[in-house]
OpenMM code with the backbone's topology and positions (N, CA, C; nanometers):
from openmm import Vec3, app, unit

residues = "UNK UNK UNK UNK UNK UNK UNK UNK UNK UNK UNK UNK UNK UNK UNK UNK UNK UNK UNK UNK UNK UNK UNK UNK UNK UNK UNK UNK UNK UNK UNK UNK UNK UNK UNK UNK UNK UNK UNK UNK UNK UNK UNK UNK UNK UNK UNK UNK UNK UNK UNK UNK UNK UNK UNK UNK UNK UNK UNK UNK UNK UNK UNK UNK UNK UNK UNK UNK UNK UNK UNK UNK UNK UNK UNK UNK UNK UNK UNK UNK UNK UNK UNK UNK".split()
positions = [
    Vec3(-1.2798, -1.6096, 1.7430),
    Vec3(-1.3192, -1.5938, 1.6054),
    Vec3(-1.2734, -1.7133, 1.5246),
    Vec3(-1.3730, -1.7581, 1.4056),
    Vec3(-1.3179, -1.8145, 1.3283),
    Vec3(-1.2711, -1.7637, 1.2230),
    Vec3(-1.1631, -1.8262, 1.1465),
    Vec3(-1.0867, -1.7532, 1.0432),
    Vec3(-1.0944, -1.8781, 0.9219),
    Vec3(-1.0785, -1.8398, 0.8266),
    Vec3(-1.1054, -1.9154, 0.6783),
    Vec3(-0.9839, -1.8815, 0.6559),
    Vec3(-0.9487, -2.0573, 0.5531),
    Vec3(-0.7997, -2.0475, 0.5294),
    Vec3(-0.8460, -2.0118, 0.3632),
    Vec3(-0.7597, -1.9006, 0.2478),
    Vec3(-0.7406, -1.8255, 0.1991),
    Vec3(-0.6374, -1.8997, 0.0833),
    Vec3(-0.6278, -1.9742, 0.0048),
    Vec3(-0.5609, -2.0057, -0.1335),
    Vec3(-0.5730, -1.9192, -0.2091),
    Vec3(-0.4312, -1.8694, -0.2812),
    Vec3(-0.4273, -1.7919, -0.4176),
    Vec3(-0.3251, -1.8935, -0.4692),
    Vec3(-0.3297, -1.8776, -0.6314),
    Vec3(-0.2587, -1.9215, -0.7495),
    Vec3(-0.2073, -1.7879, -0.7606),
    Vec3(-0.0573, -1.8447, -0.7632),
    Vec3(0.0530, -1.7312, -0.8000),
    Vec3(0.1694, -1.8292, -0.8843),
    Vec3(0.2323, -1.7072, -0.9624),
    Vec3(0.3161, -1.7996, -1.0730),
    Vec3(0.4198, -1.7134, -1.0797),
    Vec3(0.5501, -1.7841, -1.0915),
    Vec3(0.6751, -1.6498, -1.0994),
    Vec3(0.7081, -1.5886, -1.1240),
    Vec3(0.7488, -1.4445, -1.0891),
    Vec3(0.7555, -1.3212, -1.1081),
    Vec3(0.5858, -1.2043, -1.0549),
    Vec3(0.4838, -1.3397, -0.9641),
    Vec3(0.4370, -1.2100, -0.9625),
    Vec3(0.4401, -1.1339, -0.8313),
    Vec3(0.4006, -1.0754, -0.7985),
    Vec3(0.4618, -0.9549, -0.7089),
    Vec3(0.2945, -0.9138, -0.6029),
    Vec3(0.3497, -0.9676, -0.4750),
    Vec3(0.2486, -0.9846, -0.3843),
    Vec3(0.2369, -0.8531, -0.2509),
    Vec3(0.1215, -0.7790, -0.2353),
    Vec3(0.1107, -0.6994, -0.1504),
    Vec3(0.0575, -0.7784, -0.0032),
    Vec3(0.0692, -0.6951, 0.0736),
    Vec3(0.0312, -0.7128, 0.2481),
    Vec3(-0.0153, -0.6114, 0.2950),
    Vec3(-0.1175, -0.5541, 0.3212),
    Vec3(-0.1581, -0.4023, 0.3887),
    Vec3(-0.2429, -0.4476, 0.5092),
    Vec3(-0.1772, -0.3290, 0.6082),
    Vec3(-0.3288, -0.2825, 0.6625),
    Vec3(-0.3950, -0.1313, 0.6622),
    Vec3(-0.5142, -0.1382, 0.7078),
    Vec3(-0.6136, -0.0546, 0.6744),
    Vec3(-0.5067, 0.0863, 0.6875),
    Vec3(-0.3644, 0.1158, 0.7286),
    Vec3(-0.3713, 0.2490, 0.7864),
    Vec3(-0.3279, 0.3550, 0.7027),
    Vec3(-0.2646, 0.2776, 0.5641),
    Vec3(-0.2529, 0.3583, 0.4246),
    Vec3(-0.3839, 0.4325, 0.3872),
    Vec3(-0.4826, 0.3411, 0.3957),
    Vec3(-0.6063, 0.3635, 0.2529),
    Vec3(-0.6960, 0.4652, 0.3769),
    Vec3(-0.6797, 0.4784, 0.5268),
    Vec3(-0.7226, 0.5539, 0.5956),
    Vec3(-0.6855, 0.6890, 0.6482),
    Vec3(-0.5819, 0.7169, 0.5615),
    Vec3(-0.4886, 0.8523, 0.5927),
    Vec3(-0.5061, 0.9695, 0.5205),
    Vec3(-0.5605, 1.0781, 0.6224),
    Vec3(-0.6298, 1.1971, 0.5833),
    Vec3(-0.4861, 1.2624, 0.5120),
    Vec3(-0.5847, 1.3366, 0.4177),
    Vec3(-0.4592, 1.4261, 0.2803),
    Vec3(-0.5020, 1.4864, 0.2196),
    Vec3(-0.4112, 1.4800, 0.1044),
    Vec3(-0.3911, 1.5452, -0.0234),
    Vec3(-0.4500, 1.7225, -0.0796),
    Vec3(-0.5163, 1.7382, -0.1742),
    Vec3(-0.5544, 1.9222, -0.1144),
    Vec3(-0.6787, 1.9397, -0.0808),
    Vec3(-0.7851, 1.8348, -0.0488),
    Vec3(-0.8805, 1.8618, 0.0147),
    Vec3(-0.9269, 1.7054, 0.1554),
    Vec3(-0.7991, 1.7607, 0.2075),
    Vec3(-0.7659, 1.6554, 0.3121),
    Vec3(-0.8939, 1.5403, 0.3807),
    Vec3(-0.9023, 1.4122, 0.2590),
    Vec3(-0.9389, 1.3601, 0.2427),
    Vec3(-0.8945, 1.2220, 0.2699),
    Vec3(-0.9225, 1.1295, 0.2871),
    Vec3(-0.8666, 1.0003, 0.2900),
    Vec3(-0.8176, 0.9245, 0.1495),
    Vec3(-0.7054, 0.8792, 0.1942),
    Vec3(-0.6373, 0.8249, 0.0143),
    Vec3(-0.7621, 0.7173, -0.0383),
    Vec3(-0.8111, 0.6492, 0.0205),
    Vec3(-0.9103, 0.5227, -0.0201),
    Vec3(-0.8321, 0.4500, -0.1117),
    Vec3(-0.9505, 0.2906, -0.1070),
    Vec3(-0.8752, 0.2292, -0.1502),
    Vec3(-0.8228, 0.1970, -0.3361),
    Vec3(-0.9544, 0.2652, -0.3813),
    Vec3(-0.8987, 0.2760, -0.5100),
    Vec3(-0.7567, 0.3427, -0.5460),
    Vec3(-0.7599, 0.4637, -0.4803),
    Vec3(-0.5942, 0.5401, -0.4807),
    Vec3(-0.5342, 0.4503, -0.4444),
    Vec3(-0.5192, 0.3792, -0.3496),
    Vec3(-0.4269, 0.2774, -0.3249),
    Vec3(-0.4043, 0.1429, -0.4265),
    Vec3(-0.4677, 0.1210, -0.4749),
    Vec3(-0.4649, -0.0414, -0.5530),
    Vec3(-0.3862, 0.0644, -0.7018),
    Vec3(-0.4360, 0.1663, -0.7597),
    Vec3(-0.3477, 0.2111, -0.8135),
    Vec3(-0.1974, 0.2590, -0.8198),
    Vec3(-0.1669, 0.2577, -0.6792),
    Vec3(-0.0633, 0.2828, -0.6182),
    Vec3(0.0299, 0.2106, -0.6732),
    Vec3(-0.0033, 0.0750, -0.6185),
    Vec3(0.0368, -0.0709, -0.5823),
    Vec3(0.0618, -0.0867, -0.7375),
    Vec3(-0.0283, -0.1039, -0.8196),
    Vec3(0.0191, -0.1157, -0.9323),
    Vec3(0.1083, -0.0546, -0.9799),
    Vec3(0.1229, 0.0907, -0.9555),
    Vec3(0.2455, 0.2123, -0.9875),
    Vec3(0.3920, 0.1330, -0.9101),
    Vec3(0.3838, 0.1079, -0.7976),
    Vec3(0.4626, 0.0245, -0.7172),
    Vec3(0.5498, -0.0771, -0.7482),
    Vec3(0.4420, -0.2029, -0.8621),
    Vec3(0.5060, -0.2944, -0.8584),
    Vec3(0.5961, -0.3145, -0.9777),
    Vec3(0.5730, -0.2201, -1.0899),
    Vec3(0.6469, -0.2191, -1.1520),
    Vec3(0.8002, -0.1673, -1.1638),
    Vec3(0.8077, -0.1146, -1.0196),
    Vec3(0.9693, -0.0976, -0.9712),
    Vec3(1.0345, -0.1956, -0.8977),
    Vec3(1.1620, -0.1793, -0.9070),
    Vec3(1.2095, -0.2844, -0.8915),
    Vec3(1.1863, -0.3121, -0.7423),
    Vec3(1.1519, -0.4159, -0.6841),
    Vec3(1.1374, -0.4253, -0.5359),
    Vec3(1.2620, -0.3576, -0.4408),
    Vec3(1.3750, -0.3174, -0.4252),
    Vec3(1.4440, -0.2046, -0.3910),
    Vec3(1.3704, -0.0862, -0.3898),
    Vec3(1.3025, -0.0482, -0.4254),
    Vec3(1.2419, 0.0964, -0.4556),
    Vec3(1.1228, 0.0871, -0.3818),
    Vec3(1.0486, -0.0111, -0.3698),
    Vec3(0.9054, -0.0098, -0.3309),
    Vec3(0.9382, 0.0853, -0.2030),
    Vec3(0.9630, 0.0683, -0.0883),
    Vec3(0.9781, 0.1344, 0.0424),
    Vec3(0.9725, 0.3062, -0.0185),
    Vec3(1.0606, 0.2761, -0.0483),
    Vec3(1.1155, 0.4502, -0.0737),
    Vec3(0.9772, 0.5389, -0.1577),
    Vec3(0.9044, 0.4519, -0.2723),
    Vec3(0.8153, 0.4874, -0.3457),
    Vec3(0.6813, 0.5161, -0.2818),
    Vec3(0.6844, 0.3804, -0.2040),
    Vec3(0.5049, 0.4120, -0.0730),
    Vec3(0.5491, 0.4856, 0.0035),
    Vec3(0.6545, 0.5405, 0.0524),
    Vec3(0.6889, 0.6320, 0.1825),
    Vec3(0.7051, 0.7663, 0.1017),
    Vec3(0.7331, 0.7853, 0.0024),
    Vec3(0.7059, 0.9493, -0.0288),
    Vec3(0.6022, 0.9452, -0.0629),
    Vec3(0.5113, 0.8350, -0.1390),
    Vec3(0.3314, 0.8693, -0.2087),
    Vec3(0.3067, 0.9162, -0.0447),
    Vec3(0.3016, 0.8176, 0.1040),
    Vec3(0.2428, 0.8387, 0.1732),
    Vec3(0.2231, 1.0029, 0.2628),
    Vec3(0.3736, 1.0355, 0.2310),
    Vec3(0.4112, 1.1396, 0.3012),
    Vec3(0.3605, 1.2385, 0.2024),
    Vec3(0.3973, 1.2519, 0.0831),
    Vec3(0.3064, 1.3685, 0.0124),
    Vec3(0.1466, 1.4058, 0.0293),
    Vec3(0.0831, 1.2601, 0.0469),
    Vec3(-0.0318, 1.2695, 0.0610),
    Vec3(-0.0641, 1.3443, 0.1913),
    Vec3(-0.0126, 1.2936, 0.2973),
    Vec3(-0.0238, 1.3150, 0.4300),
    Vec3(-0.0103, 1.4506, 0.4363),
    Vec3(0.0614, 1.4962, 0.4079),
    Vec3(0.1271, 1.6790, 0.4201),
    Vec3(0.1366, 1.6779, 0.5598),
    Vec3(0.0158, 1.7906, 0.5824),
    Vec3(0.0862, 1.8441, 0.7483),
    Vec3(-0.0225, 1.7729, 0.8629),
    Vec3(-0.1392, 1.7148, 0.7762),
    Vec3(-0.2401, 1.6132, 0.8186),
    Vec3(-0.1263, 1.4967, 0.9660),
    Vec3(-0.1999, 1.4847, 1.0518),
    Vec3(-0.1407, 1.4035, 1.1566),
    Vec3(-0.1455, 1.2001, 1.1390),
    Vec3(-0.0985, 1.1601, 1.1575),
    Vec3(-0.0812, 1.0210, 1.0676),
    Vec3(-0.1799, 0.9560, 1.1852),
    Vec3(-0.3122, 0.8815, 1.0851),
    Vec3(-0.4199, 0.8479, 1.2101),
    Vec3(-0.4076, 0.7156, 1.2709),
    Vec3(-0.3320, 0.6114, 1.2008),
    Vec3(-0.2828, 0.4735, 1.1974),
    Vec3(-0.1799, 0.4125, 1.1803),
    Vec3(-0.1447, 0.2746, 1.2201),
    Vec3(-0.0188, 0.2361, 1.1766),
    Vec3(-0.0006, 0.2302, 1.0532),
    Vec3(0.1094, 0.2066, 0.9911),
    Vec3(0.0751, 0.2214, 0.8815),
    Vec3(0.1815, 0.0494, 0.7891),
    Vec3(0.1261, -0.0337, 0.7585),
    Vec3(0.2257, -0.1656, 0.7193),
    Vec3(0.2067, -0.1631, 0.5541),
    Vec3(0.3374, -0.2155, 0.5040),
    Vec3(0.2724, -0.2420, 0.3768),
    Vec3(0.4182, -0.3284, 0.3648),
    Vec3(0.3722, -0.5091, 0.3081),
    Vec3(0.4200, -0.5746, 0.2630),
    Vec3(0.5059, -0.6089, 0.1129),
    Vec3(0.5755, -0.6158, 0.0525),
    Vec3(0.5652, -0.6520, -0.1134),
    Vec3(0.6935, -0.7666, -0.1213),
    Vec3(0.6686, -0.8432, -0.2095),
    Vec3(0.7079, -0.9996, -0.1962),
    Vec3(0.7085, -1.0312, -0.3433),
    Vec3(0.8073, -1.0445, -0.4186),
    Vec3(0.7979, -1.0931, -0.5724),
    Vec3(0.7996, -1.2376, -0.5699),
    Vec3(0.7698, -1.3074, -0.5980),
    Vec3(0.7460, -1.4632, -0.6380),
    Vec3(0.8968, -1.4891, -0.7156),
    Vec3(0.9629, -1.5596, -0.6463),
    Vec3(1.0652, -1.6227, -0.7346),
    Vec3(1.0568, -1.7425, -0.8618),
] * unit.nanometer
topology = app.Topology()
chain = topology.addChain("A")
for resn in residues:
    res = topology.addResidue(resn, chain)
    for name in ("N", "CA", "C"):
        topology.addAtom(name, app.Element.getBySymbol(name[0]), res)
């Protein structure tokens, strides 16, 4: 495969995600549905305004609430990186 190299403009303090697909693909919530990715980019925003200490702890209970008793279908990664 070929791959395209990818430039962003970032400026300090801002606060950078990494995902893969296995968040925004995880069956849930009360009509056990997939979070998608709009739920997610809202997330992220809910996310970044904590202090990066917290992020882990914050996507791992959204994920797990969502999830309930639903079986986890993917890996699941999620990056966050503040710009010094």
């Amino acid at each position: 495969k070929n791959f395209g190299v990818q430039t962003i403009e970032v400026q300090s303090g801002d606060m950078l995600f990494l995902a893969t697909d296995g968040f925004v693909d995880q069956f849930g919530g009360p009509k056990g549905k997939k979070f998608m990715r709009r739920r997610f980019r809202e997330l992220l925003v809910e996310t970044a305004a904590l202090p990066v200490s917290e992020h882990e702890s914050h996507l791992r209970n959204s994920f797990d609430t969502w999830r309930g008793e639903e079986e986890q279908v993917d890996d699941v990664l999620v990056v966050s990186m503040k710009v010094p």
